[in-house]
C-alpha positions in Angstrom: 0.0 0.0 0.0 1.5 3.8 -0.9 1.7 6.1 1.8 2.2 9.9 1.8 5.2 11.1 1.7 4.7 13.7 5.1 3.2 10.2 7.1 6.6 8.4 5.9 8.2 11.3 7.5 6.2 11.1 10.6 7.0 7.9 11.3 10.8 8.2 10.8 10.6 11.1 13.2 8.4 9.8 15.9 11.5 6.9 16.2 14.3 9.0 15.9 12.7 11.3 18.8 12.1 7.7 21.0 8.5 8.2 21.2 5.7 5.6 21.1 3.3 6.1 18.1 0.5 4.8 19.9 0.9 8.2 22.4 0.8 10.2 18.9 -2.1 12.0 17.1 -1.7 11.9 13.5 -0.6 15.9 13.2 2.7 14.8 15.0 1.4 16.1 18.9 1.1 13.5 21.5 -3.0 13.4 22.6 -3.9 15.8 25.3 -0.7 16.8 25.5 0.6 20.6 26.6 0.8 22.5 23.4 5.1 22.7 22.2 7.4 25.5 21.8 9.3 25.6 18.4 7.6 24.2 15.0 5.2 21.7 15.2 6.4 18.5 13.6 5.2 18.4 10.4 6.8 21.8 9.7 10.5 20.4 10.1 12.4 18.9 7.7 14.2 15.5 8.5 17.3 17.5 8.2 16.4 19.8 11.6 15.0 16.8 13.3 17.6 16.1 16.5 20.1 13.1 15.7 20.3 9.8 17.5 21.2 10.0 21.6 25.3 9.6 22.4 26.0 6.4 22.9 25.9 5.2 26.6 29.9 5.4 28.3 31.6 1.8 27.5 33.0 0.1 30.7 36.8 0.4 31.0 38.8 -2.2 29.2 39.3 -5.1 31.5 42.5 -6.1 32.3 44.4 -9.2 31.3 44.1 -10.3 35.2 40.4 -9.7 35.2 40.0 -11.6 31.9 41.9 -14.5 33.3 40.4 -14.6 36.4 36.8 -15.3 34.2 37.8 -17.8 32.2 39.3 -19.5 35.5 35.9 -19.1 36.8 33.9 -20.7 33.7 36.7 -23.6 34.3 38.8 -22.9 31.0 41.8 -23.0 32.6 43.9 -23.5 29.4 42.4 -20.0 27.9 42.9 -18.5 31.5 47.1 -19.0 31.5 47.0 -17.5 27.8 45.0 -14.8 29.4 47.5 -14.1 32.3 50.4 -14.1 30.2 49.7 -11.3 28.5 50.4 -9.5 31.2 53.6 -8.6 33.2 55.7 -11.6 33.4 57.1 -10.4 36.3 54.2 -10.2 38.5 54.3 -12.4 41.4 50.2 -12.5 41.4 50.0 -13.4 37.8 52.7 -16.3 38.2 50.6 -17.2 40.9 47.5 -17.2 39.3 49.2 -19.5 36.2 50.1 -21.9 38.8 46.7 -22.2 40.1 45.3 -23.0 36.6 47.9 -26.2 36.4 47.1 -27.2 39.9 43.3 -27.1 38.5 44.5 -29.1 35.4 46.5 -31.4 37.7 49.4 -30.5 36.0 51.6 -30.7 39.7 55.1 -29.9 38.1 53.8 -26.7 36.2 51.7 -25.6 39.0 55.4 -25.9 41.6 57.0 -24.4 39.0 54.8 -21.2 38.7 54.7 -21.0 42.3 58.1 -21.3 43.2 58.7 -18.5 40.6 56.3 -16.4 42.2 57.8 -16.9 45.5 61.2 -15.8 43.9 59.9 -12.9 42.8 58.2 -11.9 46.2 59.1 -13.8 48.9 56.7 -12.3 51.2 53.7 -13.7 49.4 51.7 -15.6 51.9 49.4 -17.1 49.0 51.7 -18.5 46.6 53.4 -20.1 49.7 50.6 -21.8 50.7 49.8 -23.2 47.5 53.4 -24.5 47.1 52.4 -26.1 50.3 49.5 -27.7 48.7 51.3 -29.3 46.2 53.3 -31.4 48.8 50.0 -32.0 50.4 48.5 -33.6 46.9 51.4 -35.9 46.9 51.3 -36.8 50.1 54.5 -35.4 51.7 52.6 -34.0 54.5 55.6 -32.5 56.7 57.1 -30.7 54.1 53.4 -29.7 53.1 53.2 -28.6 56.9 56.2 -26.7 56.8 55.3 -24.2 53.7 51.7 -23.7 55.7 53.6 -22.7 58.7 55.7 -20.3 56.6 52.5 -18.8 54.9 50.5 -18.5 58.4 53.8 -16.8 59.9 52.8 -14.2 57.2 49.5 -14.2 57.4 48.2 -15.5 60.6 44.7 -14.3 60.9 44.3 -16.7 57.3 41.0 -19.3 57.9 42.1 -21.0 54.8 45.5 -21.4 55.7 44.6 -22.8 59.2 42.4 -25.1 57.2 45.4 -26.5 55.5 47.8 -26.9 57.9 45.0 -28.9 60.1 44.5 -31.3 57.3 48.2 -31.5 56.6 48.4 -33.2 60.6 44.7 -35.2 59.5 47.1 -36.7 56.8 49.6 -37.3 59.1 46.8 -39.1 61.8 47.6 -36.3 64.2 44.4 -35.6 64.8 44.9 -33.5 67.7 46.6 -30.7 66.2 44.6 -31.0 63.2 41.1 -30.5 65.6 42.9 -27.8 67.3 43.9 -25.6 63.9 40.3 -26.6 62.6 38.8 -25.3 65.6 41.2 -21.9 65.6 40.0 -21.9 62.0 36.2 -21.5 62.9 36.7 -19.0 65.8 38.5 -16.4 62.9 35.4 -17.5 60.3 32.9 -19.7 61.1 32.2 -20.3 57.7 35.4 -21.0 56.2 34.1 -24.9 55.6 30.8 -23.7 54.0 32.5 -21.3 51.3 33.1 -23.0 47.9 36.2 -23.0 46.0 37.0 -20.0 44.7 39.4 -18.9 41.4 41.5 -16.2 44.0 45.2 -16.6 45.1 44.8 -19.2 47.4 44.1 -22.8 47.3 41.8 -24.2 50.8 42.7 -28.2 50.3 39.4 -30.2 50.2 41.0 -33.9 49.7 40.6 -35.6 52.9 41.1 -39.2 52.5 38.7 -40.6 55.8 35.9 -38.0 55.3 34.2 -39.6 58.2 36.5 -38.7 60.8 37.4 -35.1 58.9 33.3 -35.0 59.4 33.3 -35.7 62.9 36.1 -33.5 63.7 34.7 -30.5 62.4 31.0 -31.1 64.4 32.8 -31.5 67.8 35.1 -28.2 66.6 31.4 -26.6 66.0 29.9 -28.2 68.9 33.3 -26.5 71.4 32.0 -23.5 70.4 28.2 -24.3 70.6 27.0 -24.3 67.5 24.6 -26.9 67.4 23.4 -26.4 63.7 27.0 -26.4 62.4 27.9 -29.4 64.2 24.7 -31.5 64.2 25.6 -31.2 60.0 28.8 -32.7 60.1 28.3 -35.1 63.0 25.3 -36.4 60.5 27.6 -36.6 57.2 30.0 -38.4 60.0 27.4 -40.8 60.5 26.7 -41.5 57.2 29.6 -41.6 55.8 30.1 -44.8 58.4 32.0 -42.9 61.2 34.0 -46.1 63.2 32.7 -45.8 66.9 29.3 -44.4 66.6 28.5 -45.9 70.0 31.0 -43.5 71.6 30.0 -40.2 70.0 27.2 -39.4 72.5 29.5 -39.1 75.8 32.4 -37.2 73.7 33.7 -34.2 75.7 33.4 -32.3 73.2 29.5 -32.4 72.4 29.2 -31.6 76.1 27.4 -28.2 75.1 24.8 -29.8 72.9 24.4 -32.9 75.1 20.5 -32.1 75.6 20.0 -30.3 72.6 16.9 -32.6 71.3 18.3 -32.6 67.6 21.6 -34.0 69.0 19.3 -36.9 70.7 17.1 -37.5 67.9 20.0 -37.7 65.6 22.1 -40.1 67.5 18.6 -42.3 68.4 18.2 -42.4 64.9 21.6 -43.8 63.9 21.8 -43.3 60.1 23.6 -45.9 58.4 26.5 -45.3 56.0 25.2 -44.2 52.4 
């Protein structure tokens, strides 16, 4: 169908002005509408009419390290080292960060590698220490693993996650009295630190407990020292069914002293779930 050349018009200039044509009139004025300075529409030419709005501001450019940290987080660790070294090879963080994208891969020797080269270059860094440390965890040498997460908490000693570590560093070695001890120090600075998940930073928290019944039950009587019932009535019930050895012994433990009567506790021991 052939339209008039002023309607054709009209419609060009209701979009360019952002207007909805359902609020217009057909003589260009919105309906019941205050009457307009200047030239009614239909007296302009397309030429006068006002051009498109600037463009909104673009977000500054992210950085190679931002970039990297992304595709860490969408688990492409391969296009995440790329990513990282574009940027300053001589940046402890970056080397860091590399190495933490070959511990993801399991690549051990790559990962040491990076972090021993970031340690070089800063050997005050707290993180990359620690996740040297966790590389002698993943193979199993647990006192030299103990030994960098000593080093790292003489750095940074108010570090949850590093307490963490060097707990189950002495659960590997089957001391678990300094490991319930570091666990419980670990709570008291964040209570949360065994509910946060993994996250693509500088620091690695180790996860890979061997018996996770007993790693169970020692973090719900280091909840239950500090009496939190709902934190430890959790993890004494993953404990459980995980098939915890002793179950017959967990009611009179010192340490669930403070949640003794707590009817959950009772319920959940009467119970008894059985290993999954």
């Amino acid at each position: 169908m052939f339209l008039p050349r002023r309607f054709v018009q009209f419609l060009f200039a209701a979009t360019v002005m952002g207007l909805p044509l359902a609020a217009r009139s057909t003589d260009g004025a919105p309906p019941n509408a205050p009457a307009q300075t200047g030239l009614p529409v239909e007296a302009k030419s397309i030429n006068n009419l006002p051009g498109p709005s600037a463009p909104p501001k673009v977000n500054p450019t992210l950085s190679d390290e931002m970039r990297g940290d992304i595709y860490m987080a969408r688990k492409r660790y391969r296009e995440a080292i790329d990513t990282y070294r574009k940027g300053d090879p001589n940046s402890p963080i970056l080397t860091n960060k590399i190495g933490i994208a070959y511990h993801q891969m399991l690549q051990f020797d790559l990962a040491k590698k990076n972090y021993e080269k970031a340690i070089k270059l800063k050997p005050d860094y707290p993180e990359a220490i620690n996740n040297l440390g966790t590389i002698y965890y993943a193979r199993k040498s647990y006192r030299r693993a103990i030994g960098y997460y000593k080093r790292a908490l003489r750095l940074e000693p108010k570090s949850a996650s590093m307490m963490v570590n060097l707990g189950s560093a002495y659960f590997g070695r089957k001391d678990y009295i300094h490991a319930s001890e570091l666990y419980s120090e670990a709570i008291e600075v964040d209570p949360l630190v065994f509910e946060r998940k993994s996250q693509y930073g500088e620091l690695l928290q180790e996860r890979s407990i061997d018996d996770r019944a007993k790693f169970h039950l020692e973090l719900a009587k280091a909840y239950a020292k500090r009496n939190d019932a709902e934190h430890a009535l959790v993890y004494l019930r993953k404990a459980l069914e995980e098939g915890v050895k002793d179950r017959d012994k967990i009611p009179n433990l010192p340490e669930f002293a403070s949640i003794r009567t707590d009817m959950a506790f009772q319920e959940l021991i009467a119970s008894a779930p059985k290993p999954l």
